[in-house]
Backbone as CSV, one residue per row, in Angstrom:
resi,resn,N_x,N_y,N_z,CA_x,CA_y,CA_z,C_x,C_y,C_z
1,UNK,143.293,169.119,-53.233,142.002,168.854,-52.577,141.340,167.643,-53.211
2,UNK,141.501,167.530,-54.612,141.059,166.451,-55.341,141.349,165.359,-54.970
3,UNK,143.357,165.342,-54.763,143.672,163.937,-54.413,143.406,163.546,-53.259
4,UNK,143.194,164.662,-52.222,142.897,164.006,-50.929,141.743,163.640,-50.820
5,UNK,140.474,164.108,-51.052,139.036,163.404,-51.393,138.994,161.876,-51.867
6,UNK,140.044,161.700,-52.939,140.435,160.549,-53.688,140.860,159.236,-52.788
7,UNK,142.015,159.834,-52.063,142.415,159.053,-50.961,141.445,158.788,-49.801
8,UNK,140.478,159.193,-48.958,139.372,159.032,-48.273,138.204,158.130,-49.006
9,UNK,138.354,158.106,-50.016,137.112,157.479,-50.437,138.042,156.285,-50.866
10,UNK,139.170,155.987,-51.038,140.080,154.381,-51.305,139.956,154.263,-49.858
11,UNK,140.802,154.751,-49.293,140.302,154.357,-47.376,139.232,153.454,-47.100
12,UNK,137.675,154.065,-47.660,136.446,153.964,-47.053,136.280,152.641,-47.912
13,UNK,136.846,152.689,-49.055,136.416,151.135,-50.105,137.526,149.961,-49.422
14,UNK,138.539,150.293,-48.914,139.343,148.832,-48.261,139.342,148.883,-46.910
15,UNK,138.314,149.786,-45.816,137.730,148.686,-44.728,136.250,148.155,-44.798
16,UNK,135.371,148.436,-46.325,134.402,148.386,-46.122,133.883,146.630,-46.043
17,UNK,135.102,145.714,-47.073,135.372,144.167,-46.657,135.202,143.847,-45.272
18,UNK,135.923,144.587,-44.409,136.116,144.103,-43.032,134.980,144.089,-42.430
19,UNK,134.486,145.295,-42.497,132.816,145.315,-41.820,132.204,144.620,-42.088
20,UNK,131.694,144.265,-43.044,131.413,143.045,-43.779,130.984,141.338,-43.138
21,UNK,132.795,141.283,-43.118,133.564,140.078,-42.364,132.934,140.079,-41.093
22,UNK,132.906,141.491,-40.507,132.815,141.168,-38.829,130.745,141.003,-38.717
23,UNK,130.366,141.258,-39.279,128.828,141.408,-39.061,128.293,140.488,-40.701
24,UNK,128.527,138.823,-40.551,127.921,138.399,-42.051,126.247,138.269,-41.745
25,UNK,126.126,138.138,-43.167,124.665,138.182,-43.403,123.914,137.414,-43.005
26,UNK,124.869,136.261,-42.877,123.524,134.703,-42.391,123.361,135.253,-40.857
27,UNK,124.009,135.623,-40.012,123.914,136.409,-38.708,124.640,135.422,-38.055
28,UNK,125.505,134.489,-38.233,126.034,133.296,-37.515,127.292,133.565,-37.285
29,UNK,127.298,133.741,-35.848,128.461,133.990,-35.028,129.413,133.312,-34.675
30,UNK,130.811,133.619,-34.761,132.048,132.076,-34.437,132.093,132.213,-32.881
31,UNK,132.309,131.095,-32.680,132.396,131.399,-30.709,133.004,129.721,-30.459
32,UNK,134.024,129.854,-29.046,134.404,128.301,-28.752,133.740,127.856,-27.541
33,UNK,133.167,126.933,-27.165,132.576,125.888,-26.046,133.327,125.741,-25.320
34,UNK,132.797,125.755,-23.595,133.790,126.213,-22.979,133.101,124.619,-21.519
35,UNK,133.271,124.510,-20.563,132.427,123.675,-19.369,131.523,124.799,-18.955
36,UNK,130.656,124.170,-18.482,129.357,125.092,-17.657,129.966,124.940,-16.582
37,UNK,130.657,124.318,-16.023,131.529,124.902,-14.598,132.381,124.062,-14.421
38,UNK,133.825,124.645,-14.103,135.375,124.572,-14.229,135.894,124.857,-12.559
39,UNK,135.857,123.760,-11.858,136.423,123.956,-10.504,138.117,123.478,-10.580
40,UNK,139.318,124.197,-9.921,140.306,124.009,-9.947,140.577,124.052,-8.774
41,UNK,141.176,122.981,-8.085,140.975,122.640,-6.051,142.377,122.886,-5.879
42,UNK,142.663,122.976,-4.347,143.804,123.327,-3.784,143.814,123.400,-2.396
43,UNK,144.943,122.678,-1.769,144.944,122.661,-0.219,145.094,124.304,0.226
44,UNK,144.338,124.507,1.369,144.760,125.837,1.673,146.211,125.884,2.753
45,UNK,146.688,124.592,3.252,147.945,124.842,3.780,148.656,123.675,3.645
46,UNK,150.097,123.632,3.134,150.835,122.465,2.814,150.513,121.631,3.710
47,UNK,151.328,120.050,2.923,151.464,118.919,3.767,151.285,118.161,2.997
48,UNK,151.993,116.584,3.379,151.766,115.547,2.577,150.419,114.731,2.333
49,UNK,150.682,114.390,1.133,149.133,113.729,0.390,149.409,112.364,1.017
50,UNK,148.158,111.981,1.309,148.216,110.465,1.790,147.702,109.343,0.940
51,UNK,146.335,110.410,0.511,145.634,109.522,-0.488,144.820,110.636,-1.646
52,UNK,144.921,109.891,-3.177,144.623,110.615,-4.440,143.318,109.214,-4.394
53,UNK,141.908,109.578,-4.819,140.742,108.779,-4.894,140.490,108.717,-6.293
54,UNK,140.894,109.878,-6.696,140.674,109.411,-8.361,141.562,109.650,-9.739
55,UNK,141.216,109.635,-10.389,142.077,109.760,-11.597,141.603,110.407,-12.881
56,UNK,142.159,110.684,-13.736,142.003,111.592,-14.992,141.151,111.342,-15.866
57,UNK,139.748,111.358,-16.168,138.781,110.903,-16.527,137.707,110.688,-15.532
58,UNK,137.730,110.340,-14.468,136.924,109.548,-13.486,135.064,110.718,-13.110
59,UNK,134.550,109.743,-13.772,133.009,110.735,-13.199,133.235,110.703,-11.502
60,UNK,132.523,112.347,-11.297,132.935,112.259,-9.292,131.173,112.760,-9.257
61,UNK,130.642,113.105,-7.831,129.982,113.396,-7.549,129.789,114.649,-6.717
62,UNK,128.945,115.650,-6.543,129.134,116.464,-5.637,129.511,115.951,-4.413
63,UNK,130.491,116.280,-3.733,130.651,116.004,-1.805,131.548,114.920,-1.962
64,UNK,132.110,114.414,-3.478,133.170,113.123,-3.272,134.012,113.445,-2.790
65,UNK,135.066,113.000,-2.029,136.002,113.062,-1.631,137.094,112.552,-2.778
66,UNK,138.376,113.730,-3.579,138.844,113.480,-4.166,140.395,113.258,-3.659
67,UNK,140.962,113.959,-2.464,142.136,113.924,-2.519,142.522,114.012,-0.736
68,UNK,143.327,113.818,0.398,143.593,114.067,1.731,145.054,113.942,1.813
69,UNK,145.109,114.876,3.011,146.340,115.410,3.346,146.641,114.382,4.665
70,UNK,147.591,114.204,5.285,147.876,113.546,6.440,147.264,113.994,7.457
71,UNK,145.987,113.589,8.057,145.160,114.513,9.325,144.587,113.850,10.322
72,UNK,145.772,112.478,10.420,145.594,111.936,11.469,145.584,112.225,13.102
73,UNK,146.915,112.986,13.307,146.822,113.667,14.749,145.560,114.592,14.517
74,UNK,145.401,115.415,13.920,144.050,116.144,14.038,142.790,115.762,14.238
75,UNK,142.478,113.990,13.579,141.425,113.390,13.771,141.343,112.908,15.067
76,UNK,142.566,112.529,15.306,143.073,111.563,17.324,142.509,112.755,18.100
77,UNK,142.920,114.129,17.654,142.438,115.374,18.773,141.207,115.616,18.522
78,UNK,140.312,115.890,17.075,139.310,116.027,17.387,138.544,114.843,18.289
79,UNK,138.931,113.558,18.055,137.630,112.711,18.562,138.086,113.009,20.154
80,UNK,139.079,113.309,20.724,139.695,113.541,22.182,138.722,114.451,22.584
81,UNK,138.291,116.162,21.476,138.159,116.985,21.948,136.397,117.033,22.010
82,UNK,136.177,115.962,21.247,134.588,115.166,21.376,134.038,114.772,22.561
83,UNK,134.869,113.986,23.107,134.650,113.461,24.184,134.873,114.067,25.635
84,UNK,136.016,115.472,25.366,136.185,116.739,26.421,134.875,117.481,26.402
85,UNK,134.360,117.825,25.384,132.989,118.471,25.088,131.840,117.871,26.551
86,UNK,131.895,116.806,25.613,130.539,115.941,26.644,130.833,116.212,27.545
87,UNK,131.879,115.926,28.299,132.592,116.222,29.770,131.984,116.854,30.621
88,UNK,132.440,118.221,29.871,132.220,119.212,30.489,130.801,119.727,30.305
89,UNK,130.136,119.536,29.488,128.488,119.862,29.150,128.174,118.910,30.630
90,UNK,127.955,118.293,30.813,127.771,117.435,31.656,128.087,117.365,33.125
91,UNK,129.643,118.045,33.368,129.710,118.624,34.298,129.265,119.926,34.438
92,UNK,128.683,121.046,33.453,128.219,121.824,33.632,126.902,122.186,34.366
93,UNK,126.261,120.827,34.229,124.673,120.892,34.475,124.649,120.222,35.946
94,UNK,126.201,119.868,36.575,125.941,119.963,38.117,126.923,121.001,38.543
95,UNK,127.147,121.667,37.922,127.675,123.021,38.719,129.503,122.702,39.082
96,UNK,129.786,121.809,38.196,131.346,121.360,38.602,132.070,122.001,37.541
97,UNK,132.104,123.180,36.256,132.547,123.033,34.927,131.994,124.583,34.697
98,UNK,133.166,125.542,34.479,132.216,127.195,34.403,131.693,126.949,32.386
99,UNK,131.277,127.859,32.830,130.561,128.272,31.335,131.505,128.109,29.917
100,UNK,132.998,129.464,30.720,134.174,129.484,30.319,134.887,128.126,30.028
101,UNK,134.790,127.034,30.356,135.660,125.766,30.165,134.462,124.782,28.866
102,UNK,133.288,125.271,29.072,132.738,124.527,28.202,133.014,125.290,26.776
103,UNK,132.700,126.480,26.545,133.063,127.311,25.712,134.405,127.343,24.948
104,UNK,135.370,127.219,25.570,135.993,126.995,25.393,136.760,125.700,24.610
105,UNK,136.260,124.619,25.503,136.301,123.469,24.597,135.312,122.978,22.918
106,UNK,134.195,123.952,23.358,133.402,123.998,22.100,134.108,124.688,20.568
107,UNK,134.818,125.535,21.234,135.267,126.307,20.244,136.690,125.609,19.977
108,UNK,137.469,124.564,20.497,138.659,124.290,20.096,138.381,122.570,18.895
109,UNK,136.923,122.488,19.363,136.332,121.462,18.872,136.091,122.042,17.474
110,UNK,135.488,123.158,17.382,135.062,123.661,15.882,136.371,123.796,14.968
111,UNK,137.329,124.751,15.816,138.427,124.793,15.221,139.115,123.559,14.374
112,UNK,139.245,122.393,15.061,139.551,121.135,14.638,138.772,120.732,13.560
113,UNK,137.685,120.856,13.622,136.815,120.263,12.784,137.043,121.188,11.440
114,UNK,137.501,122.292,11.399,137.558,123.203,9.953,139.046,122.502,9.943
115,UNK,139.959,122.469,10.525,141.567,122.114,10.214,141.003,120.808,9.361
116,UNK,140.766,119.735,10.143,140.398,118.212,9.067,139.580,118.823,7.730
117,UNK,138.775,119.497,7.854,137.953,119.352,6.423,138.904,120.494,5.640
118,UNK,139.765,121.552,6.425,140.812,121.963,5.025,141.833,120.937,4.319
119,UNK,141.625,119.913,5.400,143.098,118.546,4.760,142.650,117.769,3.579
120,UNK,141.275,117.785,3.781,140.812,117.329,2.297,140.221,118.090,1.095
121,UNK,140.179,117.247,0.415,139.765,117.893,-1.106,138.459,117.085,-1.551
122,UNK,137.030,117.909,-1.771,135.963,117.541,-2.280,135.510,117.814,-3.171
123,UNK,134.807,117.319,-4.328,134.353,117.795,-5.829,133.189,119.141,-5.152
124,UNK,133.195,120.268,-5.725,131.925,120.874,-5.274,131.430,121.112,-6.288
125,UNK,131.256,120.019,-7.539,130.117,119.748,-8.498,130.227,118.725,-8.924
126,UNK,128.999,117.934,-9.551,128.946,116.956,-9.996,129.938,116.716,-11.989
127,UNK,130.493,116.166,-12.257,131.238,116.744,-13.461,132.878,115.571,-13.449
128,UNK,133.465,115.981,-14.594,134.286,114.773,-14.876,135.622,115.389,-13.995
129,UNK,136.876,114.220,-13.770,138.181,114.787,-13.317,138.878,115.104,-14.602
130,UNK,139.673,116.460,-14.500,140.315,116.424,-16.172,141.354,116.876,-15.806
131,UNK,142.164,117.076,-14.432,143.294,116.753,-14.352,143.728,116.497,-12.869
132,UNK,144.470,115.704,-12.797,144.746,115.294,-11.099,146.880,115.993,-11.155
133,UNK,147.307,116.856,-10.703,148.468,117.009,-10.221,149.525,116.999,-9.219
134,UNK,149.196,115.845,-8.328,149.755,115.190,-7.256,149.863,113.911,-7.133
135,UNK,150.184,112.887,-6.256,150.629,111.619,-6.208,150.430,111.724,-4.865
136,UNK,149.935,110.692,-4.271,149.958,110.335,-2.712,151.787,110.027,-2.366
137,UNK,151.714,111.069,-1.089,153.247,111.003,-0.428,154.037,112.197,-0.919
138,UNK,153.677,112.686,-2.093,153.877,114.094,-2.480,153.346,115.223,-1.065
139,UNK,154.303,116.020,-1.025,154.029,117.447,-0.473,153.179,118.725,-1.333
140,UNK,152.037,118.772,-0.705,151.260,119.882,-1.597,151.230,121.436,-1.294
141,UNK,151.339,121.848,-2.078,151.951,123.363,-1.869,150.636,124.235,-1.342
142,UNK,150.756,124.834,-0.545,149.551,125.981,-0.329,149.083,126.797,-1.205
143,UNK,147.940,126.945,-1.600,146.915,127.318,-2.989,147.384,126.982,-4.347
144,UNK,147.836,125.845,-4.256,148.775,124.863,-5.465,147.952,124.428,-6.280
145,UNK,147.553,124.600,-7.297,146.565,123.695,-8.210,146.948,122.261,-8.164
146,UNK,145.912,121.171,-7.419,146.245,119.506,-7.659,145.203,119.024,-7.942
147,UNK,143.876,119.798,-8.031,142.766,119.014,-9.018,141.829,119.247,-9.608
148,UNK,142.064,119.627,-10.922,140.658,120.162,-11.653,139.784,119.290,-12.132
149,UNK,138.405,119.933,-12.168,136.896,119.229,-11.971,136.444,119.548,-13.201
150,UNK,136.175,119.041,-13.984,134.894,120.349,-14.991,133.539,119.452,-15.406
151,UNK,132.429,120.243,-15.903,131.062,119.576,-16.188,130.901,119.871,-17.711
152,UNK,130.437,119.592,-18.348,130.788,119.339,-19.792,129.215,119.242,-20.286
153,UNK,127.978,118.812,-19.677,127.030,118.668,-20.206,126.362,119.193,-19.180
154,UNK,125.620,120.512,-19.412,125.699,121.086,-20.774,126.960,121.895,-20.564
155,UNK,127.236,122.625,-22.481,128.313,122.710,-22.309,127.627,124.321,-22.533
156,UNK,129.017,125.710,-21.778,128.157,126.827,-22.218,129.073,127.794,-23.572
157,UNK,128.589,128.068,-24.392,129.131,128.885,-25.289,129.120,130.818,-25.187
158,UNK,130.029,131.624,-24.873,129.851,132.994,-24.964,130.474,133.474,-26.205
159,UNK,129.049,133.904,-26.349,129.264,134.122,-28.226,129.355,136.166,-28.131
160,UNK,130.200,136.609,-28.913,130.609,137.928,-29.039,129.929,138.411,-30.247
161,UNK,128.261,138.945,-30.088,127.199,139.037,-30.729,127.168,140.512,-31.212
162,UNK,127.279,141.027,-32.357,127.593,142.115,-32.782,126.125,142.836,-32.347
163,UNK,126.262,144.217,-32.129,125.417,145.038,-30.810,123.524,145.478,-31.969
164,UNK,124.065,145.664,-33.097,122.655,145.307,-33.879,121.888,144.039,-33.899
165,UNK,122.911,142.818,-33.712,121.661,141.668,-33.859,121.700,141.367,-32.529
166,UNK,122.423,141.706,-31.430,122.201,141.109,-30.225,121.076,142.072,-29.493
167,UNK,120.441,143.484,-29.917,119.201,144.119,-29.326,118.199,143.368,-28.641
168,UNK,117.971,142.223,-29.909,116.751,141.653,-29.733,116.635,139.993,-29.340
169,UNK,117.891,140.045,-28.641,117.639,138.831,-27.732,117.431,138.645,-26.514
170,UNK,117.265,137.892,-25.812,116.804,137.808,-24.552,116.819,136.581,-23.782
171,UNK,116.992,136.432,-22.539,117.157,135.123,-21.604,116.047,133.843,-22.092
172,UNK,116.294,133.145,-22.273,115.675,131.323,-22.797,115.231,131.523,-24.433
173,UNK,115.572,132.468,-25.003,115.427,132.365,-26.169,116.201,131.365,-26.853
174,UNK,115.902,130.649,-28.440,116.794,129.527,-28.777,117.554,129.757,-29.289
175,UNK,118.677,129.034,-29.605,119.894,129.286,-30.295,120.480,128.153,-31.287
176,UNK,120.909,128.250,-32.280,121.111,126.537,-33.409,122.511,126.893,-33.329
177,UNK,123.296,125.927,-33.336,124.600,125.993,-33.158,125.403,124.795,-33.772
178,UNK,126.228,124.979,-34.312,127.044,123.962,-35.613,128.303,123.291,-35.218
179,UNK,128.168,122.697,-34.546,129.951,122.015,-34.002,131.029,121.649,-35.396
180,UNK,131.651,121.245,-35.474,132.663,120.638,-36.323,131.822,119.369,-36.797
181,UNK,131.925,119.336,-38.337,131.465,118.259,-39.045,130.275,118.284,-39.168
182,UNK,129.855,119.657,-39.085,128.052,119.670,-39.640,127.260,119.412,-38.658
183,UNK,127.466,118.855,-37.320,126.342,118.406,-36.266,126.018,119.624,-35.859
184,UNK,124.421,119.633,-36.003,123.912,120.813,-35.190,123.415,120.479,-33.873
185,UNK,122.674,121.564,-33.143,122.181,121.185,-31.785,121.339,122.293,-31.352
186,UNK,119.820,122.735,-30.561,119.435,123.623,-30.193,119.606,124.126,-28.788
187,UNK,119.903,125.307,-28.582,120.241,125.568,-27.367,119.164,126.741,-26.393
188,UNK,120.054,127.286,-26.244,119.260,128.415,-25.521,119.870,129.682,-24.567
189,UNK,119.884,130.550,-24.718,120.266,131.759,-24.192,119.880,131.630,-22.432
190,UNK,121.088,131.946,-21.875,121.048,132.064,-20.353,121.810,133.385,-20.052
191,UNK,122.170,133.957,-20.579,122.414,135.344,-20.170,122.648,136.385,-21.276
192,UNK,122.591,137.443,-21.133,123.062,138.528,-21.872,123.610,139.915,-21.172
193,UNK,124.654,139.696,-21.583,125.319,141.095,-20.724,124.980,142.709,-21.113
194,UNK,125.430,143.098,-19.724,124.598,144.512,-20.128,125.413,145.158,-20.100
195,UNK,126.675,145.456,-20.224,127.894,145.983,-20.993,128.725,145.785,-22.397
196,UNK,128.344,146.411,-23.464,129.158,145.846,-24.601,130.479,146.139,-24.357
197,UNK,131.250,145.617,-25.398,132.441,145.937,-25.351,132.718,147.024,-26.798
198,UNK,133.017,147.931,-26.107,133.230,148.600,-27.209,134.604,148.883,-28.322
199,UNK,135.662,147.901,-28.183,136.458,147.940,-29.097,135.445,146.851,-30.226
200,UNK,135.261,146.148,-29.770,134.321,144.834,-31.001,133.029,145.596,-31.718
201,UNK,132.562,146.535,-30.878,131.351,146.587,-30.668,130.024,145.414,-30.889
202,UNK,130.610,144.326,-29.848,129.947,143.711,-29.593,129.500,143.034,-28.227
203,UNK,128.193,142.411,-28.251,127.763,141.994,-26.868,127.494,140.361,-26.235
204,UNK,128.009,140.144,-25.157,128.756,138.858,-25.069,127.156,138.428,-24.389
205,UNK,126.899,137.012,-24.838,125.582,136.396,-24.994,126.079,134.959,-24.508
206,UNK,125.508,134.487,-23.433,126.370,132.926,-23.088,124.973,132.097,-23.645
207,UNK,125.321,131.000,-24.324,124.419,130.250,-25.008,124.755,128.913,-23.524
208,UNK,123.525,128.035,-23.703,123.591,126.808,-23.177,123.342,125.822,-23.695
209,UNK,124.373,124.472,-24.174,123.457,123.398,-25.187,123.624,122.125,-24.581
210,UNK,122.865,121.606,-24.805,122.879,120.342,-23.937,124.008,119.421,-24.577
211,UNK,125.017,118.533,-23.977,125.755,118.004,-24.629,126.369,116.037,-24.247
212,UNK,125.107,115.614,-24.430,124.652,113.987,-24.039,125.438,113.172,-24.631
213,UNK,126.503,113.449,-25.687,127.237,113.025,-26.583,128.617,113.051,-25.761
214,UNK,129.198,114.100,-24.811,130.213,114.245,-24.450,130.875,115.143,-25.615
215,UNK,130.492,115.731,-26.104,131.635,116.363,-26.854,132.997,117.228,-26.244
216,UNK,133.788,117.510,-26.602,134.928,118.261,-25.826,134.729,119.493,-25.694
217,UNK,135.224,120.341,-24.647,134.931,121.690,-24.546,136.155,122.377,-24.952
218,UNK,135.558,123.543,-25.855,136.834,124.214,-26.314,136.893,124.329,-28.062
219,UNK,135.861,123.866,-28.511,135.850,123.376,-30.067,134.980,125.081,-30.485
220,UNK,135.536,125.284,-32.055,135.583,126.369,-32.670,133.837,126.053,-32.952
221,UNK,132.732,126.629,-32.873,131.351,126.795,-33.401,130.982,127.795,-33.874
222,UNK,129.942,127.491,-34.490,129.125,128.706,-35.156,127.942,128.815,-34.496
223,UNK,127.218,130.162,-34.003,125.895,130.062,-33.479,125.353,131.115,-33.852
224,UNK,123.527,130.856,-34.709,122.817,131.995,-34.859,121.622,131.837,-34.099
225,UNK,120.481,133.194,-33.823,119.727,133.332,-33.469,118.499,133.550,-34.047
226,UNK,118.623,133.193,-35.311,117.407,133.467,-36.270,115.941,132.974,-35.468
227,UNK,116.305,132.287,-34.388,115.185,131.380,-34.291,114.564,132.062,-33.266
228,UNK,115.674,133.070,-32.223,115.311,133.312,-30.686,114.498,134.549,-31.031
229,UNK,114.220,135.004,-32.004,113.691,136.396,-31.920,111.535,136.132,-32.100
230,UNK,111.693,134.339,-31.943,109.962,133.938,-31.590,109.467,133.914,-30.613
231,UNK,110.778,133.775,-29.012,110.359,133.440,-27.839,111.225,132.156,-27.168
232,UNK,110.813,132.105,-25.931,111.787,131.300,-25.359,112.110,129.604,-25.867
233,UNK,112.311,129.041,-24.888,113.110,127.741,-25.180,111.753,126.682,-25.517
């Protein structure tokens, strides 16, 4: 009975390091920087690329046009099915053209018009190109990854906030955060989840920091909250 008491209490002295480790005292959490938004594009139905607009690095804009598929006969039919439209609107309003034929053409017009805009590829955020995987004249595969987008400033961090110090945080509260080589930066809390995870027992907290420098996303940081427990940003 002795030795087993003995053994429970060596147990309790070599994970009591670990606990330790996982919850330190300064309260400063490791976490990696990630894009505040990561778009990865893709034709929704094969066909050859005609034209690639940008390249690996290239700032885009929301609504740029980054990449098109061959959608020439489709463009020859829509503007055909433009001009069938009018037609018949037109003959409708003297009684030469049923309801059914205008309708009809309206709707083969819409149709067209979603076929052309699936042939291309548009940024749907403003943010850098960080990888292009096609070549004009290449065949693109249906839901094929050929162009990822990402935004980098700001950049967002989800920090895995152990469930005692993360109680008392809350949305726009601030956050100080330590990149590689000592640069700090103040940020600010944009979410907090309302599920911990309970193997960590901890609770995932997405920080936001502004990042005017360009730094890379993906870099190892440290972030505490000593500061957020005064009020918001």
């Amino acid at each position: 009975m002795i030795r087993r008491g003995f053994l429970v209490i060596v147990v309790l002295l070599a994970l009591q390091p670990a606990t330790l480790r996982a919850a330190p005292s300064s309260g400063e959490v490791e976490a990696v920087s990630k894009p505040s938004a990561d778009a990865t594009l893709s034709f929704v139905k094969g066909g050859r690329v005609v034209e690639v607009r940008v390249k690996e690095g290239d700032t885009v804009s929301i609504g740029a046009l980054l990449a098109r598929q061959d959608d020439q006969m489709a463009v020859v039919e829509l503007a055909q099915t433009k001009v069938d439209l009018k037609r018949f609107e037109e003959a409708k309003k003297k009684g030469a053209a049923t309801e059914w034929e205008t309708e009809h053409t309206l709707l083969k017009h819409d149709q067209l018009k979603i076929e052309v805009e699936l042939m291309r590829l548009v940024s749907p955020l403003a943010g850098r190109v960080e990888e292009v995987a096609i070549d004009p004249g290449e065949a693109a595969q249906p839901l094929t990854p050929v162009i990822r987008v990402v935004k980098t400033d700001p950049l967002w961090i989800d920090v895995p906030v152990p469930l005692a110090q993360a109680r008392g945080l809350r949305p726009k509260m601030p956050a100080r955060i330590t990149f590689p080589g000592k640069r700090q930066a103040v940020g600010h809390i944009v979410h907090v989840s309302a599920v911990a995870d309970a193997a960590s027992g901890t609770l995932r907290v997405r920080v936001e920091v502004p990042n005017p420098s360009m730094r890379p996303a993906g870099e190892h940081v440290t972030v505490s909250f000593g500061e957020g427990k005064g009020g918001g940003r």
